[in-house]
C-alpha positions as CSV (number, residue, x, y, z in Angstrom):
1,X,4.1,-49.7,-69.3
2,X,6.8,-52.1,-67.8
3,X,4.8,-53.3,-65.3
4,X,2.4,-54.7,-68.6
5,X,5.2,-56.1,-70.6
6,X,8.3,-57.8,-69.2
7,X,6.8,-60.0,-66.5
8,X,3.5,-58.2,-66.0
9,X,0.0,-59.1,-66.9
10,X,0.4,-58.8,-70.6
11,X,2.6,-62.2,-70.9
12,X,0.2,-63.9,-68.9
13,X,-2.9,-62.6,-71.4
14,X,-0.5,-63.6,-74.3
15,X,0.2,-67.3,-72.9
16,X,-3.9,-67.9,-72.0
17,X,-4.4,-66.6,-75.7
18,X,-2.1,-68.5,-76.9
19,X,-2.7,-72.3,-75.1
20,X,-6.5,-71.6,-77.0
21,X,-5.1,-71.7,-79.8
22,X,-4.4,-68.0,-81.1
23,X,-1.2,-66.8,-82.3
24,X,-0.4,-63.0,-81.1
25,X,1.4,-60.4,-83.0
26,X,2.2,-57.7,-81.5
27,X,4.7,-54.2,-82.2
28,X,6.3,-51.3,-81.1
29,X,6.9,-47.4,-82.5
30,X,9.7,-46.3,-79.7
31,X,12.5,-46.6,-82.1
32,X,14.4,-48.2,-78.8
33,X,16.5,-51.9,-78.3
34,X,14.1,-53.9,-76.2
35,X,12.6,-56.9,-74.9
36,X,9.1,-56.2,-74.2
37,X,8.2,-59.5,-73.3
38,X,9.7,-62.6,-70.9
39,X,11.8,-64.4,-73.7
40,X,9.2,-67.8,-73.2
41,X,6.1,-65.9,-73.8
42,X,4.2,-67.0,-77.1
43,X,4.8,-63.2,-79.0
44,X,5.3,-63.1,-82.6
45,X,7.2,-59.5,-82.2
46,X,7.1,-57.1,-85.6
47,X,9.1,-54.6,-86.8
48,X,8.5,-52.3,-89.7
49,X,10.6,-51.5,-93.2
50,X,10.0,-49.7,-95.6
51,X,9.3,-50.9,-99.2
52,X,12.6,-51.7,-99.9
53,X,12.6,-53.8,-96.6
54,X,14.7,-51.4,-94.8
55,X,14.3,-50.9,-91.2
56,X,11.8,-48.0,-90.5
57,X,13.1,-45.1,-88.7
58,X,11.0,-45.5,-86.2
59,X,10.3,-49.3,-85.4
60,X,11.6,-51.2,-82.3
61,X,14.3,-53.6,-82.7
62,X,15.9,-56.2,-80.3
63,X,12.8,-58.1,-79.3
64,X,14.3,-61.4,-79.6
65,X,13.1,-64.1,-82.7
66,X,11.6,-60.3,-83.8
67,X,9.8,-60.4,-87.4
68,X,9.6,-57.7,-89.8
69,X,6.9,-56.6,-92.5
70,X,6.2,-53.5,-94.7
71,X,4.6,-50.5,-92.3
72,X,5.8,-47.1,-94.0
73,X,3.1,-45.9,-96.1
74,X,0.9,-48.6,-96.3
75,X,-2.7,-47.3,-97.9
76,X,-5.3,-47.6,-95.0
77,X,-8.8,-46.9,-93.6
78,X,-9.5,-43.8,-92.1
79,X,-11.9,-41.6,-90.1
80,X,-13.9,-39.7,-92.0
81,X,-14.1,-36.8,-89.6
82,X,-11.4,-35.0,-88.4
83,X,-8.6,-36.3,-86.1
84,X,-5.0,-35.5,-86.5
85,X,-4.6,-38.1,-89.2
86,X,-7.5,-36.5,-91.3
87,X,-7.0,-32.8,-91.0
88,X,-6.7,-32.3,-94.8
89,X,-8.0,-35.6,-95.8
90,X,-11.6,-36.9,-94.8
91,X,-11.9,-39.7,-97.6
92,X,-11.8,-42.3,-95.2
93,X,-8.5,-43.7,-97.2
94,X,-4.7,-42.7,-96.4
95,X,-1.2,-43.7,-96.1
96,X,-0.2,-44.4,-92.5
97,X,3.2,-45.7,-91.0
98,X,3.9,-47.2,-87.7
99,X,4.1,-51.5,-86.9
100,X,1.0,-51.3,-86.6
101,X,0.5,-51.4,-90.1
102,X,3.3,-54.2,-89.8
103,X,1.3,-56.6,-88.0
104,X,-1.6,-57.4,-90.4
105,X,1.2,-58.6,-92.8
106,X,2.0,-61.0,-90.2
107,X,-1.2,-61.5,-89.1
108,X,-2.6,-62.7,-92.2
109,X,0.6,-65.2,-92.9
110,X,-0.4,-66.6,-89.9
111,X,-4.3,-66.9,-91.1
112,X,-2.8,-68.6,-94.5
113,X,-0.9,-71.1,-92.0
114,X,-3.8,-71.8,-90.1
115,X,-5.4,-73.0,-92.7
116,X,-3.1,-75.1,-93.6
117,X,-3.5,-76.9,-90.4
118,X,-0.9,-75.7,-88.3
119,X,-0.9,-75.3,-84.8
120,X,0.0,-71.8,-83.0
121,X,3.9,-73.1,-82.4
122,X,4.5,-73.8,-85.7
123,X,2.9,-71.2,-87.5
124,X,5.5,-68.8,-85.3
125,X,8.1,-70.8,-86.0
126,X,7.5,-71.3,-90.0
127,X,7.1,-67.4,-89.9
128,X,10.5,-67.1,-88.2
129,X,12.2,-69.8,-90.1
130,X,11.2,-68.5,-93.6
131,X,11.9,-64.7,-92.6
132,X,14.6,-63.0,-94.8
133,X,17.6,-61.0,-93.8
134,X,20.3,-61.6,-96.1
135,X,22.2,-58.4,-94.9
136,X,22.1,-59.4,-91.0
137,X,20.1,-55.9,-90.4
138,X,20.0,-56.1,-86.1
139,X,16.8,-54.1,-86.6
140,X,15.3,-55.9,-89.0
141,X,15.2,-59.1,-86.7
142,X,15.0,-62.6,-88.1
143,X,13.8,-60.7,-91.1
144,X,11.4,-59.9,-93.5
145,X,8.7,-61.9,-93.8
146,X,7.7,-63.8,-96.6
147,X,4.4,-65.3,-97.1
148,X,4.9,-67.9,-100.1
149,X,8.4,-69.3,-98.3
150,X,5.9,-69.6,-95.2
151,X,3.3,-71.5,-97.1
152,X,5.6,-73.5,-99.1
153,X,7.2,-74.6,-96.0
154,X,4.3,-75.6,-93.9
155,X,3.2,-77.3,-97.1
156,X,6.2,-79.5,-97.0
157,X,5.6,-80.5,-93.1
């Protein structure tokens, strides 16, 4: 997986996506301090809290300029066959944790700022700037984000 993130191919996919005008969120379950990716590579990084916007157990922290959105129990989508998600429910509807339930908080900021007619810079940066940490968390990042500081702000530039 190293040979992917810091300095492999990965960054490379991420900075082609990214000079076309896409802004990539990406996240991590290890529960481990890290930089997966080179420092100058276009990422938005997410972490996951809970509802109360605490860290979740089990998100990665230390990515730097690393945002954070709610990704502990989060109602989903599921399979309606069995898998290990669905052994005793096959409603097709659950509660799942991990960042990747993080990211399409994050994701759809970033759609809300794209309409507003940002480019993919700033619509990282607004995320960043307009994140929330008031307690200095390490693994929360830069913070939780918050869509209507997000929008506000963009509206204002």
């Amino acid at each position: 997986m190293a040979r992917l993130l810091k300095g492999g191919v990965l960054n490379q996919a991420i900075t082609h996506a990214n000079g076309k005008g896409a802004v990539v969120v990406a996240a991590g379950n290890d529960s481990t301090a890290l930089q997966p990716y080179k420092v100058d590579t276009p990422v938005l990084v997410v972490n996951a809290a809970d509802r109360t916007g605490v860290p979740a157990s089990f998100t990665n922290f230390g990515a730097q300029n690393a945002v954070t959105a709610p990704g502990v129990d989060i109602l989903s989508t599921l399979p309606t066959y069995t898998t290990k998600e669905t052994l005793k429910n096959l409603s097709g509807y659950g509660k799942l944790s991990g960042t990747s339930m993080a990211t399409p908080y994050v994701s759809a900021v970033a759609a809300l700022l794209h309409q507003q007619g940002l480019p993919p810079d700033a619509i990282v940066r607004t995320i960043r700037d307009t994140a929330a940490n008031p307690q200095k968390l390490v693994k929360l990042g830069l913070g939780n984000v918050d869509a209507a500081a997000a929008v506000k702000a963009a509206q204002n530039k």
